[in-house]
BAFI-3210 file (N, C-alpha, C; in Angstrom, 3 decimals, decimal comma, padded with zeros to 6 digits):
// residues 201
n [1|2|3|4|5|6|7|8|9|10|11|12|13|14|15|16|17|18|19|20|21|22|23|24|25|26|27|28|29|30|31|32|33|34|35|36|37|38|39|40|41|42|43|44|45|46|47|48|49|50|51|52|53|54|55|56|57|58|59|60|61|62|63|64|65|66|67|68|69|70|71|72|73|74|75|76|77|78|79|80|81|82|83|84|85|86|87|88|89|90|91|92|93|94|95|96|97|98|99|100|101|102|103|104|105|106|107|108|109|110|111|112|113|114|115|116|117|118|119|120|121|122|123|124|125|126|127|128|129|130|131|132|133|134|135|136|137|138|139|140|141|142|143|144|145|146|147|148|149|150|151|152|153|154|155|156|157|158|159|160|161|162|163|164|165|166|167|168|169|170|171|172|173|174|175|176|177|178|179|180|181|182|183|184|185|186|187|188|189|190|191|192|193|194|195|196|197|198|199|200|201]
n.u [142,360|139,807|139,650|141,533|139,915|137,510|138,788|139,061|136,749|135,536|137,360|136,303|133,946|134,451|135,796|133,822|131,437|132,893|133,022|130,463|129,742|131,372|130,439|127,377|128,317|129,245|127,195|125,346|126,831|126,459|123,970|122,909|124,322|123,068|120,552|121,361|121,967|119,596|118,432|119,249|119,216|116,424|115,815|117,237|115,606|112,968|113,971|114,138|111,944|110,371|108,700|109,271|107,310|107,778|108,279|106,436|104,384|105,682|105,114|102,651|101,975|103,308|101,317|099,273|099,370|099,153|098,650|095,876|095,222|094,715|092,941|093,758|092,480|091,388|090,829|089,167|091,069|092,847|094,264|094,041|096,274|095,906|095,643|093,721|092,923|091,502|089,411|090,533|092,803|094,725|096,037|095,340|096,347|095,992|095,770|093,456|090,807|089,715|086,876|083,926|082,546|084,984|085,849|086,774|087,064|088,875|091,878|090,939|088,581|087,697|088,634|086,710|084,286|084,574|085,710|086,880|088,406|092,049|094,235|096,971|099,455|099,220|098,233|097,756|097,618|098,104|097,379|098,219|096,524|094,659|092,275|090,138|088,245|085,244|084,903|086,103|088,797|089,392|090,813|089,442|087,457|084,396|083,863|081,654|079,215|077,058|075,479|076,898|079,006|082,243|081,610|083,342|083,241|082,984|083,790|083,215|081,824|079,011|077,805|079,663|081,281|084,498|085,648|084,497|084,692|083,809|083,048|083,576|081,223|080,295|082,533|083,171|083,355|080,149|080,204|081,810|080,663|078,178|079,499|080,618|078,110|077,273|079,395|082,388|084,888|087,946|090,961|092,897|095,070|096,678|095,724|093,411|094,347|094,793|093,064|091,776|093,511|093,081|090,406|090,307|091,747]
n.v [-100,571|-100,029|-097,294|-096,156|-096,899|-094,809|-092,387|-092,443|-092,231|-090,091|-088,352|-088,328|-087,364|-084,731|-083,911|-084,297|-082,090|-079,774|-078,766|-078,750|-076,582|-074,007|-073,562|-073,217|-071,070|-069,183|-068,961|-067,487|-065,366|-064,529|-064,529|-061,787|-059,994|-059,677|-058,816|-056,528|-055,304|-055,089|-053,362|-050,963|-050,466|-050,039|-048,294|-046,161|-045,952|-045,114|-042,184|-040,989|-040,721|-039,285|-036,529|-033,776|-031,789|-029,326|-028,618|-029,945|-028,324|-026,152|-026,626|-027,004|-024,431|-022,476|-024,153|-022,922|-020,346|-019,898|-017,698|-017,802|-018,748|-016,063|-014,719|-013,174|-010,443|-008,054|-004,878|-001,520|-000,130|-000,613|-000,693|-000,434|-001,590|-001,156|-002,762|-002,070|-004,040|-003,260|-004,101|-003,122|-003,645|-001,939|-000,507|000,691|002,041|002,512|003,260|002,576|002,766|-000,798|-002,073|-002,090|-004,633|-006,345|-005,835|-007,679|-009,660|-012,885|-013,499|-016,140|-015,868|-013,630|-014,060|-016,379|-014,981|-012,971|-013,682|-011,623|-009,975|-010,326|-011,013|-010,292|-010,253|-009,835|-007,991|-006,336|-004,188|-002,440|-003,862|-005,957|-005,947|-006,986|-006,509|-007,351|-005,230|-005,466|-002,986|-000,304|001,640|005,065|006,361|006,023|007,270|008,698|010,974|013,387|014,793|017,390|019,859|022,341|022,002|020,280|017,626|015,400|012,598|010,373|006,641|004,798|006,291|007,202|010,036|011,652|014,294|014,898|017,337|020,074|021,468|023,754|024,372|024,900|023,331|023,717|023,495|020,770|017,929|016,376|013,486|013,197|014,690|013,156|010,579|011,931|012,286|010,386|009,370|009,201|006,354|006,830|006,014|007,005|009,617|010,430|010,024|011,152|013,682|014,338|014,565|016,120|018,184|018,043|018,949|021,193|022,599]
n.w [-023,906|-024,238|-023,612|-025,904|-028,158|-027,289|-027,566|-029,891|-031,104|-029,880|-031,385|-034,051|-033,254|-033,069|-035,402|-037,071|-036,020|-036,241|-039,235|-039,717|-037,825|-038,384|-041,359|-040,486|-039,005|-041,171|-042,877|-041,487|-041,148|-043,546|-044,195|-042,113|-043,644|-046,037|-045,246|-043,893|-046,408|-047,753|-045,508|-045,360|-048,403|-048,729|-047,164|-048,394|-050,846|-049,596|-048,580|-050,830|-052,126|-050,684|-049,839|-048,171|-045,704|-046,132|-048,547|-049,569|-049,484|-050,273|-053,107|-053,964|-052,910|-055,162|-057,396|-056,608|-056,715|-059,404|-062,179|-063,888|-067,880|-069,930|-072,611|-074,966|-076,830|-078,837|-078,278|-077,243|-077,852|-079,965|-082,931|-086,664|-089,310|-091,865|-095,198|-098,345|-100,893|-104,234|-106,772|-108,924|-108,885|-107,577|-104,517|-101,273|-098,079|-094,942|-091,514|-088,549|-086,163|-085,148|-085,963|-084,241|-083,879|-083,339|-080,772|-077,673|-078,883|-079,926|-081,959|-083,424|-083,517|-085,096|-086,933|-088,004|-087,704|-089,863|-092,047|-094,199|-093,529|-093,336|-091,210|-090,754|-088,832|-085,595|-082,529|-079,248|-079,074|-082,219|-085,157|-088,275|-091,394|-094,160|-096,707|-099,194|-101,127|-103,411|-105,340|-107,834|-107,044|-105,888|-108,135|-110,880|-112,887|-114,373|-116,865|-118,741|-120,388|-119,621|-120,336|-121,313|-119,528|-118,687|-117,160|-114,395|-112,443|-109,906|-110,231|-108,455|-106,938|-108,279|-107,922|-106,808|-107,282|-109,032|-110,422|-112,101|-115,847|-117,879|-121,600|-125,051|-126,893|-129,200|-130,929|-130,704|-132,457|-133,737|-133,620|-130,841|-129,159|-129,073|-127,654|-125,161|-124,150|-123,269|-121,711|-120,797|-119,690|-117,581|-116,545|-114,153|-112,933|-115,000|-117,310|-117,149|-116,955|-119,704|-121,243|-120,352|-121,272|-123,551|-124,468|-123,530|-125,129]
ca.u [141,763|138,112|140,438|141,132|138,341|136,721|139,225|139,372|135,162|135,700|138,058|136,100|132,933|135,063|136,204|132,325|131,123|133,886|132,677|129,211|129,745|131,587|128,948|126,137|128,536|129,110|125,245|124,980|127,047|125,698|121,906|123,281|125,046|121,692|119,559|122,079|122,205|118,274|117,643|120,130|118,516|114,989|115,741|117,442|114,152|112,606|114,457|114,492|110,567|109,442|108,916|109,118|106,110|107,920|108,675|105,166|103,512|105,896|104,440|100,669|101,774|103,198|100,565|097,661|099,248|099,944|097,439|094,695|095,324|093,834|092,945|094,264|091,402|090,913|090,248|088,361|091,728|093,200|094,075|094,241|097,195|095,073|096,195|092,528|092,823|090,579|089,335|091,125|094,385|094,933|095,898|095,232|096,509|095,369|095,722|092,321|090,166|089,101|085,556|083,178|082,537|086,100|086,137|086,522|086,998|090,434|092,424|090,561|087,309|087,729|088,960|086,002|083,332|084,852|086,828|086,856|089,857|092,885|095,005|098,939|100,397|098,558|098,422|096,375|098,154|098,135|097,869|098,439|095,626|094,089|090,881|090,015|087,178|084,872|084,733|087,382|089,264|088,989|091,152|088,743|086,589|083,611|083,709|080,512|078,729|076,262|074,967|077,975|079,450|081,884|081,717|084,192|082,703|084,237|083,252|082,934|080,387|078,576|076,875|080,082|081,847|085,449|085,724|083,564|084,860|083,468|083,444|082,575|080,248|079,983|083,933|083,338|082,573|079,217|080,444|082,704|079,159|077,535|080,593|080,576|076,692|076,954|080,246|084,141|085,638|088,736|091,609|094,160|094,973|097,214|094,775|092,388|094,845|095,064|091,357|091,292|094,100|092,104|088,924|090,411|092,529]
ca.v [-100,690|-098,870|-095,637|-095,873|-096,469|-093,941|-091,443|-092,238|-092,137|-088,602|-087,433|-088,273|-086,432|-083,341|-083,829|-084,042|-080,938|-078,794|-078,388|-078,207|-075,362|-073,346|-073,651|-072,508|-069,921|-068,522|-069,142|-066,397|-063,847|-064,066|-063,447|-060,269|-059,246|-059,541|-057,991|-055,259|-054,296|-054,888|-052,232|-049,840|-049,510|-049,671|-046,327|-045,054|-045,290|-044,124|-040,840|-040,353|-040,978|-038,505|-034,949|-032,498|-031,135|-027,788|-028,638|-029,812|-026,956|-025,195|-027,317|-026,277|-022,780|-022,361|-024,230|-022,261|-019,146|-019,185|-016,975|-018,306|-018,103|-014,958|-014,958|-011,897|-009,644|-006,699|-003,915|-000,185|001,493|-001,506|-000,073|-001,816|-001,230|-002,028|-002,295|-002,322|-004,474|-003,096|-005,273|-002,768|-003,912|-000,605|-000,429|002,073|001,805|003,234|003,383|003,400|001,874|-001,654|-002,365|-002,567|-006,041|-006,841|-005,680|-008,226|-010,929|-013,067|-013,640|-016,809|-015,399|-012,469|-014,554|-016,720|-014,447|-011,643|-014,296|-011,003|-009,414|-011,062|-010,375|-010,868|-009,571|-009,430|-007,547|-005,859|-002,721|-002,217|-005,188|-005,271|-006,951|-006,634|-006,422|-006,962|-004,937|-005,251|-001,849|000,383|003,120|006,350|006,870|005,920|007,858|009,104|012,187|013,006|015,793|018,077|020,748|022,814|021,650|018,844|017,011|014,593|011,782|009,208|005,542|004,152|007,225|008,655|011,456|012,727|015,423|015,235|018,356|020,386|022,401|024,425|023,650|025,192|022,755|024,056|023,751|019,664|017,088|015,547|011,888|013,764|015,093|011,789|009,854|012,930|011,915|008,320|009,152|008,297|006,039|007,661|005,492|007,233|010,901|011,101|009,891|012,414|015,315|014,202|014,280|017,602|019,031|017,824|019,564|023,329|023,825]
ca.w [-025,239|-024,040|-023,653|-026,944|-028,643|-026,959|-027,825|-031,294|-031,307|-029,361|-032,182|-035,066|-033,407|-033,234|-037,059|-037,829|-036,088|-036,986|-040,571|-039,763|-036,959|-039,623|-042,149|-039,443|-038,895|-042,389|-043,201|-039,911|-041,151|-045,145|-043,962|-041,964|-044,588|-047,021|-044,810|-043,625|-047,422|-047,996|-044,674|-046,734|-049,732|-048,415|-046,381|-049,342|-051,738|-048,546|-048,756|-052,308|-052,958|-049,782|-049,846|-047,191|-045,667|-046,384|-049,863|-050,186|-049,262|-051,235|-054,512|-053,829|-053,214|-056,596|-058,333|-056,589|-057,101|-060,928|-062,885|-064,958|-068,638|-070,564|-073,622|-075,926|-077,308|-079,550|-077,466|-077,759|-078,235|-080,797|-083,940|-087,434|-090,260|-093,166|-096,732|-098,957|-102,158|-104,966|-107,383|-110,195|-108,604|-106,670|-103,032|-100,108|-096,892|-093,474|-089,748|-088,292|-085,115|-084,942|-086,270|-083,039|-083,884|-083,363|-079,532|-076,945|-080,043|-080,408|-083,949|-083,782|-083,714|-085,764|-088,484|-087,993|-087,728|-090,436|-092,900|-095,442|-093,071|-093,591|-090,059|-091,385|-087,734|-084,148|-080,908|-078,817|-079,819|-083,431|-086,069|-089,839|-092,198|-095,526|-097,000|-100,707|-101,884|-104,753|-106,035|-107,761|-106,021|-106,280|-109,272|-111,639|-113,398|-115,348|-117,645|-119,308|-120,743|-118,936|-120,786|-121,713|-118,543|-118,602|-115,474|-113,836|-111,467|-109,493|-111,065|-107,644|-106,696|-109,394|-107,052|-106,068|-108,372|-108,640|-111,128|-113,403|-116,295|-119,179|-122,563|-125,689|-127,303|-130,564|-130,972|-130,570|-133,309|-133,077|-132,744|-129,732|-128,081|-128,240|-126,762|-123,870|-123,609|-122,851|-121,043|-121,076|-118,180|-117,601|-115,368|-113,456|-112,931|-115,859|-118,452|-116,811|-117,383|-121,062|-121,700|-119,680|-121,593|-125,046|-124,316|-122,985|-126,335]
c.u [140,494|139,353|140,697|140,592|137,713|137,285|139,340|137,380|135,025|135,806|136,933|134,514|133,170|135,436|134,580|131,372|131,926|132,939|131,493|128,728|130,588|130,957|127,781|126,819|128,832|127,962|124,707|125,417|126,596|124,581|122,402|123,399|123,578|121,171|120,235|121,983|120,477|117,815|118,080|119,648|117,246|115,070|116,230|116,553|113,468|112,818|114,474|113,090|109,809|109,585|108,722|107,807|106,091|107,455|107,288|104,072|104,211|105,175|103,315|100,722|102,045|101,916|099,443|097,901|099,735|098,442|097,120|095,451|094,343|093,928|092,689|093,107|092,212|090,026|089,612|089,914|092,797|092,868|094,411|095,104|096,590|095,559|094,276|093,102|091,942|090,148|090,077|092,669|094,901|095,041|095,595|095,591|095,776|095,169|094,357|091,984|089,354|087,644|085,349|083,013|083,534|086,403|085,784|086,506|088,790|090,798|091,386|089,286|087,026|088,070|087,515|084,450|083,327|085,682|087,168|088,199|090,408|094,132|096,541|099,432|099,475|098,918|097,315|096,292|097,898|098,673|097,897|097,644|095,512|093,077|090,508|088,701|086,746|084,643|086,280|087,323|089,327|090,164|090,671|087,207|085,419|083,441|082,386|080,284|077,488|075,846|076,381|079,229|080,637|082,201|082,203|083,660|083,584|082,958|082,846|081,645|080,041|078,052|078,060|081,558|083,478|086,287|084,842|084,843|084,205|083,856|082,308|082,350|080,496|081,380|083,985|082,487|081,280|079,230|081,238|081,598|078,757|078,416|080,119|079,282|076,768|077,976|081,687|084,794|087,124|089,811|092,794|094,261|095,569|096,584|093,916|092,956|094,804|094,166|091,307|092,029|093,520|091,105|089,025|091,295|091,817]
c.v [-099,886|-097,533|-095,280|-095,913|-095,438|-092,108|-091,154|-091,990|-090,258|-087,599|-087,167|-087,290|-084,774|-083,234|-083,445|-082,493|-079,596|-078,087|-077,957|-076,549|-073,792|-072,734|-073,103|-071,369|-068,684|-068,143|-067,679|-065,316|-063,706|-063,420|-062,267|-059,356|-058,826|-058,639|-056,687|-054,181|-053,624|-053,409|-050,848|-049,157|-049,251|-048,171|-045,342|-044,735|-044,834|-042,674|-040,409|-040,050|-039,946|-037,205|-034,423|-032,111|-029,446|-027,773|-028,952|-029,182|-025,844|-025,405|-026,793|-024,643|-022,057|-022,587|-023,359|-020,777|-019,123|-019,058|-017,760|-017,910|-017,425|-015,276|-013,291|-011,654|-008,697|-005,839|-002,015|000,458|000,390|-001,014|-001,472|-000,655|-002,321|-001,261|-002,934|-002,904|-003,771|-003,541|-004,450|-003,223|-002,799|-000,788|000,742|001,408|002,843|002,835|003,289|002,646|-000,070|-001,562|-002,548|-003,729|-006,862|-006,696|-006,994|-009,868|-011,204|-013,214|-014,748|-016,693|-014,199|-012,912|-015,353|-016,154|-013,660|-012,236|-012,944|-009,652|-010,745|-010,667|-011,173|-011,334|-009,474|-009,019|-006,510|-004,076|-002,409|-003,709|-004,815|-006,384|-006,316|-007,675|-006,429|-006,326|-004,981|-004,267|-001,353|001,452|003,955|007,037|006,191|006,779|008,102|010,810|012,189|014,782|016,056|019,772|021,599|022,913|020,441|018,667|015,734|013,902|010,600|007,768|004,936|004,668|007,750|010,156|011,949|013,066|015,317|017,074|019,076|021,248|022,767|024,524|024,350|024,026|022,733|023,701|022,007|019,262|016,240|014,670|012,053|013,754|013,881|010,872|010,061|012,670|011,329|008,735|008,610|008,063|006,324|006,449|006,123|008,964|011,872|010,740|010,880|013,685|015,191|014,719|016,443|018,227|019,125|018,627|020,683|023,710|024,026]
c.w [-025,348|-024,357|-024,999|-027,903|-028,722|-027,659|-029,342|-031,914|-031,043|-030,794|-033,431|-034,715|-033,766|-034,909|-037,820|-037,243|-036,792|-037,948|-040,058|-038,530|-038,105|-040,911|-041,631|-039,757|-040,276|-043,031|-042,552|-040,554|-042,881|-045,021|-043,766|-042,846|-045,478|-046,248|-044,542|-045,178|-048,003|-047,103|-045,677|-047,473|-049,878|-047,829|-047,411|-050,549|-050,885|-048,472|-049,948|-052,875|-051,686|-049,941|-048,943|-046,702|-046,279|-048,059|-050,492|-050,385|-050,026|-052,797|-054,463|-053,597|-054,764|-057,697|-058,134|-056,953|-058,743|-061,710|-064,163|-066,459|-069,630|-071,643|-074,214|-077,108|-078,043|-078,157|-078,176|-078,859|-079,388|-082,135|-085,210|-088,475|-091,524|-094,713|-097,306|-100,726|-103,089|-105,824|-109,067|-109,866|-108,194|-105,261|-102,637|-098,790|-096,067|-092,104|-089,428|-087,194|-085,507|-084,973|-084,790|-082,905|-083,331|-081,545|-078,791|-077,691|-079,806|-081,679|-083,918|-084,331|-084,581|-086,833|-088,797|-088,214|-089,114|-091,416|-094,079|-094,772|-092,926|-092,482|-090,518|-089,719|-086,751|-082,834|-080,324|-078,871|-081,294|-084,319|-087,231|-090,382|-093,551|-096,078|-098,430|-101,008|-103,383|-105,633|-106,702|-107,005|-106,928|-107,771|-110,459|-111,944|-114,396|-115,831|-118,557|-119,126|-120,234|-119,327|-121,948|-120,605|-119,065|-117,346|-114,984|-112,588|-110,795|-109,829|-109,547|-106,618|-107,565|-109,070|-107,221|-107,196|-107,973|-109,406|-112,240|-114,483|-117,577|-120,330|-123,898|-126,231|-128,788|-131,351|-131,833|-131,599|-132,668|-132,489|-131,176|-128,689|-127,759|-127,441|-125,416|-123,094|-122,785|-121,732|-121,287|-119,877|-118,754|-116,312|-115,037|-113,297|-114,236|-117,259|-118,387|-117,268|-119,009|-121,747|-121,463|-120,861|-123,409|-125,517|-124,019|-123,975|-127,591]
res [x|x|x|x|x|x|x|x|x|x|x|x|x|x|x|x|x|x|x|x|x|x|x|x|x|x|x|x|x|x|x|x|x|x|x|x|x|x|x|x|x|x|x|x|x|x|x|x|x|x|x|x|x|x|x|x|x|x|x|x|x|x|x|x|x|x|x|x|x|x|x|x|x|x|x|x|x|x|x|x|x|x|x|x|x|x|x|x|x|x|x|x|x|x|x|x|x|x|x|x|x|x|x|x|x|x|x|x|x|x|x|x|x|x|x|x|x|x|x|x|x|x|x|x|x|x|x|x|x|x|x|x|x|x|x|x|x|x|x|x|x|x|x|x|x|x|x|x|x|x|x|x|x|x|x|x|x|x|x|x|x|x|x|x|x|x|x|x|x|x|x|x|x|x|x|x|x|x|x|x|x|x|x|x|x|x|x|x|x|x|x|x|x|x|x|x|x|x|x|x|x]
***
């Protein structure tokens, strides 16, 4: 009767570890498993977040060698493609050198300093602007009487003579003379020939 007792006490210890040796042992290989995947992906942000010593010395060589940036001037030999406004509503164009002022200046500063050029187009080669002036251009005129002279002036220079011609006098009505006195502004070349062709028949 001890014998079996004992054997049936035996059995039931074996029924009660069982499970719990099973359980340890599944417990055993889950951690592994965790940590096996944790080492994993720690070495693989490891490798993904390091750089080379090569590769990092390649980074600092690039950045130290990349040139400063310049800043784009007007230079001596910097020409300008200028259209001139006139305040009669007349243009002129012309090719010509860059004002001295303008050397060693950028658009920013050249607009800033000189707001009375108007830069359309830029380079350090040839740019295109425009300039309104307050005067008229040279096809405007003054005709006016000078003895028995008449004499053709430009309205924008009075000094400087664009034609004389000779005129009898005596030919012309008084109110004609005093006009010729005072003067007759004259606009364009073909109003001028009109006048001219008035006064030599």
């Amino acid at each position: 009767m001890d014998m079996a007792i004992y054997a049936t006490s035996r059995k039931k210890k074996h029924n009660f570890l069982l499970p719990v040796l099973i359980t340890v042992i599944l417990a055993l290989v889950i951690l592994s498993a965790v940590w096996l995947t944790k080492t994993i992906v720690t070495n693989q942000l490891q490798e993904n977040n390091t750089v080379s010593p090569a590769a990092a010395a390649g980074n600092s060589t690039v950045t130290a060698s990349a040139p400063p940036v310049q800043k784009v001037t007007f230079t001596e030999n910097s020409m300008l493609n200028m259209t001139y406004v006139y305040s009669c509503g007349h243009t002129a164009s012309k090719v010509e050198k860059v004002p001295p002022e303008f050397i060693g200046k950028t658009l920013d500063e050249v607009k800033e300093s000189f707001p009375e050029y108007h830069i359309t187009s830029f380079s350090p080669g040839t740019s295109i602007g425009e300039k309104k002036l307050s005067g008229v251009c040279d096809e405007h005129y003054v005709m006016k009487l000078d003895g028995e002279k008449l004499v053709i002036t430009y309205k924008n220079n009075p000094q400087k003579i664009k034609q004389e011609m000779s005129i009898d006098i005596n030919m012309l009505p008084f109110e004609t003379i005093e006009i010729l006195n005072k003067g007759i502004h004259v606009d364009g070349e073909t109003e001028l020939l009109e006048f001219m062709e008035d006064f030599a028949s």
